[in-house]
Structure formats: C-alpha cells, structure tokens
C-alpha positions as CSV (number, residue, x, y, z in Angstrom):
1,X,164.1,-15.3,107.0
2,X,162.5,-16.8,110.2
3,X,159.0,-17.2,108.6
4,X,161.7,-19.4,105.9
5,X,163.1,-21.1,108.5
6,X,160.1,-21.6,110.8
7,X,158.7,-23.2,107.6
8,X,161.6,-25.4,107.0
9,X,161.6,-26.6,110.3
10,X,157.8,-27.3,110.8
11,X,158.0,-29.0,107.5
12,X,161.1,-30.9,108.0
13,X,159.2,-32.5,111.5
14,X,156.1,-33.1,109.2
15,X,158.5,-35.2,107.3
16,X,159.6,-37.5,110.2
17,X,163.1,-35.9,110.2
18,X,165.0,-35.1,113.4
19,X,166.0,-31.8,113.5
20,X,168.6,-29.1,115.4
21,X,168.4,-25.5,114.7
22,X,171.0,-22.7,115.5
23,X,170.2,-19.1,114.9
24,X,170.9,-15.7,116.8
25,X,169.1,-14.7,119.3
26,X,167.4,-11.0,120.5
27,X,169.4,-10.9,123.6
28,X,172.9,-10.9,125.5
29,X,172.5,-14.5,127.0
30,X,172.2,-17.8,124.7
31,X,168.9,-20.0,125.3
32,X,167.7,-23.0,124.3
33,X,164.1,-24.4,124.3
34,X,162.5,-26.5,122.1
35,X,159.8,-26.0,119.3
36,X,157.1,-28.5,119.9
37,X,154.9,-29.7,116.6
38,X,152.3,-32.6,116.3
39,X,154.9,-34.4,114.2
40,X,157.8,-34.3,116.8
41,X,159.9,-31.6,118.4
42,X,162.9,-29.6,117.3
43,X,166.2,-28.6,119.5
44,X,166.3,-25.1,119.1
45,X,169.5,-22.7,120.5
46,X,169.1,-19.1,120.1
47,X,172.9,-17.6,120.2
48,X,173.8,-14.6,122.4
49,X,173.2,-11.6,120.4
50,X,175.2,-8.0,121.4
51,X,173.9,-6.6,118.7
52,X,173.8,-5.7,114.3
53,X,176.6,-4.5,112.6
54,X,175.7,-4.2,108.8
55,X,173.2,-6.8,109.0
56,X,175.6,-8.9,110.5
57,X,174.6,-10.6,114.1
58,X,177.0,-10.0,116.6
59,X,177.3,-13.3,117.5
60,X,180.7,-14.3,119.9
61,X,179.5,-17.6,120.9
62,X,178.8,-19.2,118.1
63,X,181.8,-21.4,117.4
64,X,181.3,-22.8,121.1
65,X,177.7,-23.4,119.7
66,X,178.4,-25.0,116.8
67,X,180.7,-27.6,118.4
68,X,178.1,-28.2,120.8
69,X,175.1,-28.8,119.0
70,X,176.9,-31.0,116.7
71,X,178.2,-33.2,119.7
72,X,175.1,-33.5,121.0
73,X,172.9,-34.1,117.9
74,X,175.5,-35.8,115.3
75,X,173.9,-34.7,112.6
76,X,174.0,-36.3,109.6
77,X,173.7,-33.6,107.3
78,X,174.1,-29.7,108.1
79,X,172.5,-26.7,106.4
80,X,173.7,-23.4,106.4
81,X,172.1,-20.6,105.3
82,X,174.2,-17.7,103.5
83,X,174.4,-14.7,103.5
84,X,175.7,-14.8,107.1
85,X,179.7,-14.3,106.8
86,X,180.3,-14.8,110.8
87,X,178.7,-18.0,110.4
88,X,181.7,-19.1,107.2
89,X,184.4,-18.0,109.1
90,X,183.0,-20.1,112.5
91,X,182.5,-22.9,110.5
92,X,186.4,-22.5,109.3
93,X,187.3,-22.0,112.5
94,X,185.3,-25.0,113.9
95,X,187.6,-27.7,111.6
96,X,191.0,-26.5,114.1
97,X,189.3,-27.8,117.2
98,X,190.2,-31.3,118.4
99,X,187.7,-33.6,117.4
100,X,186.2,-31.6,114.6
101,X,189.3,-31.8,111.8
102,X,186.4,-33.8,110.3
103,X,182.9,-32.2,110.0
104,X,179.6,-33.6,108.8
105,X,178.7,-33.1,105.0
106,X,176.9,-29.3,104.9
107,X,174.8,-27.8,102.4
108,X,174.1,-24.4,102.1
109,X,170.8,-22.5,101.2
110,X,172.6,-19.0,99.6
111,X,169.6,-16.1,100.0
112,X,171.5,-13.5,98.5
113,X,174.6,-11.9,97.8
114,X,175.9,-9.1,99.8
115,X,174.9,-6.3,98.0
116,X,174.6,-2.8,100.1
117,X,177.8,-3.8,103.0
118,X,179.8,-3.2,99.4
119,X,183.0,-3.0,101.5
120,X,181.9,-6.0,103.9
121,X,181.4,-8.1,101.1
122,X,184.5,-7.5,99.0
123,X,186.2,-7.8,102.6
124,X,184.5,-11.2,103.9
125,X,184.0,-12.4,100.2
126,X,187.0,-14.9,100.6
127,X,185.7,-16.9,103.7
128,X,182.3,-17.1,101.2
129,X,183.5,-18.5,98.6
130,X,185.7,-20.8,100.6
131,X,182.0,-22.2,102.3
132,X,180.7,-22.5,99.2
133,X,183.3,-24.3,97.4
134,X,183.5,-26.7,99.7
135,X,179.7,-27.7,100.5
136,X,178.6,-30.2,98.9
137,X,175.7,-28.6,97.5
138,X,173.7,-25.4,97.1
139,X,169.9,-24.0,97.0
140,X,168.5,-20.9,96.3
141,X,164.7,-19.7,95.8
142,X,164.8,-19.2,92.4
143,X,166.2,-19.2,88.6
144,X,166.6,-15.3,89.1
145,X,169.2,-15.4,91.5
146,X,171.4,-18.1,90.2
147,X,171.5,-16.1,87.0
148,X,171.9,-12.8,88.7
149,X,174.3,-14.0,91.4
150,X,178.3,-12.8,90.6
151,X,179.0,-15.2,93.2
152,X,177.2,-18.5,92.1
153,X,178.4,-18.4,88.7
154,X,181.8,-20.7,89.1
155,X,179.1,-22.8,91.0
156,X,176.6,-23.8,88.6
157,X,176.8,-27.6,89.1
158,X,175.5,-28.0,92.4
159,X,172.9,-25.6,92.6
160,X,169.5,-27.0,93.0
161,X,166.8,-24.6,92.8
162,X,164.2,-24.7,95.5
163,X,161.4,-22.0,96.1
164,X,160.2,-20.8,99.4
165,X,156.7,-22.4,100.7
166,X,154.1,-21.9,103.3
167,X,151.5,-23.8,105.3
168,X,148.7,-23.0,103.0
169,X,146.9,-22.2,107.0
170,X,145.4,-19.5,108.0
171,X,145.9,-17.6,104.8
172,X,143.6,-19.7,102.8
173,X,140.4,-19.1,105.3
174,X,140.8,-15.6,103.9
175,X,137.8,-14.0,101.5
176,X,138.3,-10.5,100.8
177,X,135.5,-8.6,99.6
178,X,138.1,-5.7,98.7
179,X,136.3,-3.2,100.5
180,X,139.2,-2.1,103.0
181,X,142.6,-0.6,101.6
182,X,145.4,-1.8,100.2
183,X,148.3,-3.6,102.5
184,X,152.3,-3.3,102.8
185,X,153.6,-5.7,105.2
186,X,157.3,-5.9,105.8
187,X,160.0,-4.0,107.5
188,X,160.1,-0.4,107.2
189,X,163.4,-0.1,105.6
190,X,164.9,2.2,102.5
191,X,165.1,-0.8,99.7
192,X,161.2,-1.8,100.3
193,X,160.5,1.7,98.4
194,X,157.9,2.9,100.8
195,X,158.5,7.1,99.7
196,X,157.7,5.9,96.3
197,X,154.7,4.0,97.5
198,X,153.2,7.3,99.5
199,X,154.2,9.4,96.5
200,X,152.1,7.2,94.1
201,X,149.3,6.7,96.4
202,X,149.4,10.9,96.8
203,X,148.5,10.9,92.8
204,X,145.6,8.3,93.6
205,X,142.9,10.3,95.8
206,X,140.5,7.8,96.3
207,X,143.2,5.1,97.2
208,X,143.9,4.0,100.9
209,X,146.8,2.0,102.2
210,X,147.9,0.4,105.3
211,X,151.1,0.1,106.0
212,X,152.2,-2.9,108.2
213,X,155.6,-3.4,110.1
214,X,158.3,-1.9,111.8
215,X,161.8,-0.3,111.5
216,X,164.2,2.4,111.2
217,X,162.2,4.2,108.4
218,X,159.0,4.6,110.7
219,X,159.4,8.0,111.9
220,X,160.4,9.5,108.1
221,X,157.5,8.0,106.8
222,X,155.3,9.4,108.9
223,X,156.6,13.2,108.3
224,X,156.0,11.8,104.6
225,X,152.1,11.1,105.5
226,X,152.0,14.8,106.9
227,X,154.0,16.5,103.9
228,X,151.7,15.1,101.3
229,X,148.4,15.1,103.4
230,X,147.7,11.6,103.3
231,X,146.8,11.3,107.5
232,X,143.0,10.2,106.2
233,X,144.2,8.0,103.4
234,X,147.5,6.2,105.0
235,X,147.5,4.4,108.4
236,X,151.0,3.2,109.8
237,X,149.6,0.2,111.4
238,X,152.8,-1.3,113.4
239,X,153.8,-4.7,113.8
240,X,150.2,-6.7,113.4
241,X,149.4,-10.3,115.4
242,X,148.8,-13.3,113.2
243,X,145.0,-12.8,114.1
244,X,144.9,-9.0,113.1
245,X,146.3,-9.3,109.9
246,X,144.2,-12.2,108.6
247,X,141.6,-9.3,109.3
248,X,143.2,-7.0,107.2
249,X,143.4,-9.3,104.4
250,X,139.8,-10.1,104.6
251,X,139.0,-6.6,103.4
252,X,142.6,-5.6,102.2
253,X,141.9,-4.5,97.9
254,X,145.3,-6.3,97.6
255,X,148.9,-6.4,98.4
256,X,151.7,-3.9,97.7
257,X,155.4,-4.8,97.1
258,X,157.5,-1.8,95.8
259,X,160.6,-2.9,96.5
260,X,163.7,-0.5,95.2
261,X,166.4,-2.9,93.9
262,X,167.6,-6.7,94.2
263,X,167.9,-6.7,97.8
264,X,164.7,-7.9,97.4
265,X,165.1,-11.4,96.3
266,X,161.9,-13.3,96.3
267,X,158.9,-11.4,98.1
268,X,157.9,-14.2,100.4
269,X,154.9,-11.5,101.7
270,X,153.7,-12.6,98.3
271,X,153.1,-16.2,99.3
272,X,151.2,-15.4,102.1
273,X,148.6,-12.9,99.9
274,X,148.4,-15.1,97.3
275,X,147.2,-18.0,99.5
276,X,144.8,-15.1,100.8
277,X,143.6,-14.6,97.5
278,X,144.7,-10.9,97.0
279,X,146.4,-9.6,93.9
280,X,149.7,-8.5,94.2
281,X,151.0,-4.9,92.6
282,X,154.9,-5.4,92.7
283,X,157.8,-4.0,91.5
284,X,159.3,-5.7,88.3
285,X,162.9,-6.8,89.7
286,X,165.0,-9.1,88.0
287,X,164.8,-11.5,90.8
288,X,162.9,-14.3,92.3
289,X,159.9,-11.8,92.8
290,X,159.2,-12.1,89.1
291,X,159.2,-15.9,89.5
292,X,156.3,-15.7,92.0
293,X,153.4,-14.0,90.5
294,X,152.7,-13.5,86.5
295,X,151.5,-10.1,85.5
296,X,148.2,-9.5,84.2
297,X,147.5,-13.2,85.4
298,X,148.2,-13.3,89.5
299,X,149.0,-9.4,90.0
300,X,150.2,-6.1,88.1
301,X,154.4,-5.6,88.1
302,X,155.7,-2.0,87.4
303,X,159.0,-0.6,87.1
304,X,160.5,-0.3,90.5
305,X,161.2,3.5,91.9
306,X,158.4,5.1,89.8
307,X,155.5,6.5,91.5
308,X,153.1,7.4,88.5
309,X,153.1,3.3,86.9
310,X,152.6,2.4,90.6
311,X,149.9,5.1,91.1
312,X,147.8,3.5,87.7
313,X,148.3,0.3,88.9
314,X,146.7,0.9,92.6
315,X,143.6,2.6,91.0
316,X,143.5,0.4,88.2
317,X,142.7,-2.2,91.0
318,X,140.6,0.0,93.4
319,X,138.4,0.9,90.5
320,X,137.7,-2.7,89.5
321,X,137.1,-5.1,92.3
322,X,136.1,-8.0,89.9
323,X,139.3,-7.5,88.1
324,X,141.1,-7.7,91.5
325,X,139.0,-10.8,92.4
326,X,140.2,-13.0,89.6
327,X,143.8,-11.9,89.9
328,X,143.3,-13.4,93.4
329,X,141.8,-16.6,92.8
330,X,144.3,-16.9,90.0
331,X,147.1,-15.9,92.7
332,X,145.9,-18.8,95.3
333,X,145.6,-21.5,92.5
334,X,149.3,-20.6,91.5
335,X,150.3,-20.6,95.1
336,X,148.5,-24.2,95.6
337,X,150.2,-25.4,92.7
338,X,153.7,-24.1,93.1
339,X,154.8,-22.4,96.7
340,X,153.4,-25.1,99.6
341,X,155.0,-25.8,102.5
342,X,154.8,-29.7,102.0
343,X,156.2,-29.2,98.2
344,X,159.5,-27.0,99.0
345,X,159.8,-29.7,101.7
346,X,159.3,-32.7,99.3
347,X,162.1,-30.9,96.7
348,X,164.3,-30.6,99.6
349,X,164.2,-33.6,101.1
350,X,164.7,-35.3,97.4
351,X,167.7,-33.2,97.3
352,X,169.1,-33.8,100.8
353,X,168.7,-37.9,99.8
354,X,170.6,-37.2,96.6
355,X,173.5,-35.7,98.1
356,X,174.1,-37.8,101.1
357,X,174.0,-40.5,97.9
358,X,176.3,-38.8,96.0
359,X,179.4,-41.8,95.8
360,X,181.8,-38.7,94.7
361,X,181.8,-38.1,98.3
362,X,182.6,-40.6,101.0
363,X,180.7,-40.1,104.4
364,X,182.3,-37.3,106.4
365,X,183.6,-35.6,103.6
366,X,182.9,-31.9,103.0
C-alpha cells in the first residue's frame, strides 16, 4: 500500500495537481512534513499510531485530522482508500461537526474486502457500505476483484477499473544474467505461502532462493530452513535498501509469488520484476494477480498451496535460462504497455475530471 500510494502521489505532482495526504503513522505522536518532488510538493500528515489491531491502525486522532487538513487545504476532491474501517466511521463522524454538515465530493479506491478479521468485517461491514454508497465513485486494480468482491456487487455502476503502476526507474536499468537465485520479496506473513515455497524448493536440489522482507513469520521460517536442510540453498535476506535489491535482481533467475488465497489481490512485487525483466512463477488466484502477467507468455502460474507444481515450475526456469530470458523481456514489454506510473495516473485523472463533471451531482454533494 505505501509503494501505491507513494506512486499516486509522485504521479499526481507529475500531473500539476495539488495534493494533501493523510495516512497513519509508525509512532505515538502525529507529524507532518512534506514530500518534495521536481514537479511540486505534497502536504503530508502522518497520524499518531498506538498501535495494530487486526490490521486495523489504531488511530485516535484522526477525526481531529481529517477536519484539519480539509480546512487547511479545501480540497476539491477527496480519495479514500478502503479497506480501512476506522477511517468510514471518522468520515461519518466528521459530517456532525459544525462546519462540516457538508463535505467535499470523495471517491474511494476499495483494495480489498475484509477477508480474514471475518468477525471485524461482518461487525464494521455497515459503516462500509454506508462509505461506499455514498461516494460518488469507486476504483479498484482490477476486473478480478470487482467480480470477486461480495461487497462491490450492488455497486457496479460506478466502478471504474484502474490498475496499479510504477515509475518504470530504477527497475528498468536492471539486466539479469540469471545466474544468482530466485527472489521473494514481501512481508513474511502466513497468506504469502512461504512453507509451501521452502517445501517445493526442498524437492528442487539445485534450486536457490532468497527470501526478502520482514514479519511475524521470520523466526518459523527459519526452523523451516533447518528442518528441511536448505541453510546452503535458502538465505533469509531481511528487509533490503532500494540499491541492494536492484542487485539482487541483476542476477535474481526470477521472481516468486506463492501467495495462499485472495488476500492477495494484485501482486504489485510483480510490477517491479517485470520492469526488471524477470519472469514471474505465481500462484494462479482468481484475482488481480492473474491480470498482471500471462502464463507461458510473461511467467509460469501454478495452483496456489501445492509444493510439487511450484517445485517443476522453479526448475523448469533454473534449467533454462533462455526460456527465462524471453519470459522477461516479454514481462517488461507488458509492464511498458500496461502498468506505468504516468498511465494509472492518466486513467485516474480522466476519471477524477469525469466525476467532478458529473451534473447528477451538484458541487458539495457526496
């Protein structure tokens, strides 16, 4: 989400737009700085965080936030991004205060439904569907998740579908020669299927695999690299800088994306090997991650939570490093075609136009 809305941002600037951004912070104490870009600068407020509760950012200063950044910037349209259910019931709550019975027009970019918090979302799923009923429109990243979504069915009118994109820089310096082993980056969590990925590389002796990120899951995966002997095969490399993982993708035999279930929504990691050049093994979910690459053409999907498919795909790869080159170039000339920074940007500024435009909704109107 912050390599989204980092993008989003940047891009927005790049535009000539003005922009305000409101997001929780790492910390107990709110900040504001400002994100400087060659195009112009963004106001950026980082809320007081006291923690995570079910994915949820504990954020108690929010509402006081909200009615201060939208004092101080007037905004003329506001974009939410969902799922975030403090954020619904502060912007419910923000319509009582003197002043704001009347809030600007908002739009709202819906990521996912709430899926594992299955008690949370049946809980909070009133204030969600009160949002979106009332915004005047809604994005997501792909086809998959408007037609997998429970929750955006009864909203079919005003979705407008608009997929993730990146600055095309640094990833397309990049020029494996698929020498050095395969990559994971993400968070080290359950639903990324990381067991399955050591138990397939375990049936793949000559394969090797670096496993980039952090998270809760580090410490079980690395009794998992001891249990199946894989200490001289699989590194846990930790978080990496910007500089260190271009590195690893300039040898890296491709990317890995075994994601368990539809928590995984789009794959973004994807964008940013494909613009590298690498083929990307992934794990054939009914969501936007199909929408990104196109087996046999871009990468090699398998059925998720099976080690032996994902096993024969890794040393189908390793084995053939001119295969693995063309699914990369194919992969970057997709990406340059489809997932840029400057076309999601493009799609949603035509959208923003369109629905400040609307004449169904007079100014001020939500």
């Amino acid at each position: 989400m912050e390599t989204v809305l980092e993008n989003l941002v940047l891009g927005l600037l790049d535009a000539g737009q003005e922009v305000a951004v409101l997001v929780a912070g790492q910390g107990p104490s709110q900040v504001r700085e400002a994100i400087v870009h060659q195009q112009g600068t963004a106001d950026l407020v980082r809320l007081a965080n006291l923690g995570v509760w079910n994915s949820q950012p504990l954020t108690p200063g929010i509402v006081s936030a909200l009615r201060h950044i939208l004092a101080r910037f007037r905004p003329d349209l506001v974009h939410l991004h969902l799922p975030n259910p403090l954020l619904g019931l502060a912007w419910r709550l923000l319509g009582l205060f003197p002043g704001h019975s009347s809030l600007p027009p908002y739009v709202v970019w819906h990521h996912a439904d709430i899926t594992r918090q299955k008690l949370g979302g049946k809980l909070l799923g009133p204030s969600v569907r009160h949002l979106l009923e009332r915004a005047r429109g809604i994005c997501v990243s792909s086809d998959r998740l408007v037609s997998g979504s429970p929750v955006l069915t009864r909203f079919s009118g005003k979705i407008r579908v608009v997929p993730f994109g990146l600055d095309p820089e640094p990833w397309s310096s990049v020029a494996s020669d698929f020498s050095g082993p395969f990559l994971f980056v993400g968070r080290l969590v359950r639903y990324k299927g990381l067991e399955v990925l050591l138990e397939a590389v375990a049936q793949a002796p000559q394969v090797r695999l670096d496993l980039v990120g952090e998270g809760p899951m580090k410490s079980d995966l690395a009794h998992t690299i001891a249990r199946l002997h894989l200490g001289d095969r699989v590194r846990l490399r930790g978080a990496l800088s910007s500089a260190d993982l271009l590195t690893a993708m300039s040898t890296a035999q491709g990317l890995v994306l075994p994601s368990l279930d539809a928590s995984e929504t789009f794959g973004l990691v994807q964008l940013e090997a494909m613009a590298a050049g690498l083929p990307v093994i992934a794990s054939d979910l009914d969501t936007g991650v199909r929408e990104v690459g196109i087996h046999g053409q871009t990468g090699l999907l398998v059925p998720p939570g099976q080690a032996a498919p994902l096993a024969e795909a890794l040393v189908r790869l390793e084995s053939d490093p001119a295969l693995a080159r063309q699914l990369g170039s194919a992969g970057r000339a997709r990406f340059q075609s489809r997932f840029t920074r400057r076309q999601m940007i493009d799609n949603l500024m035509e959208w923003y136009v369109s629905i400040l435009q609307d004449p169904r909704h007079p100014d001020g109107e939500s």
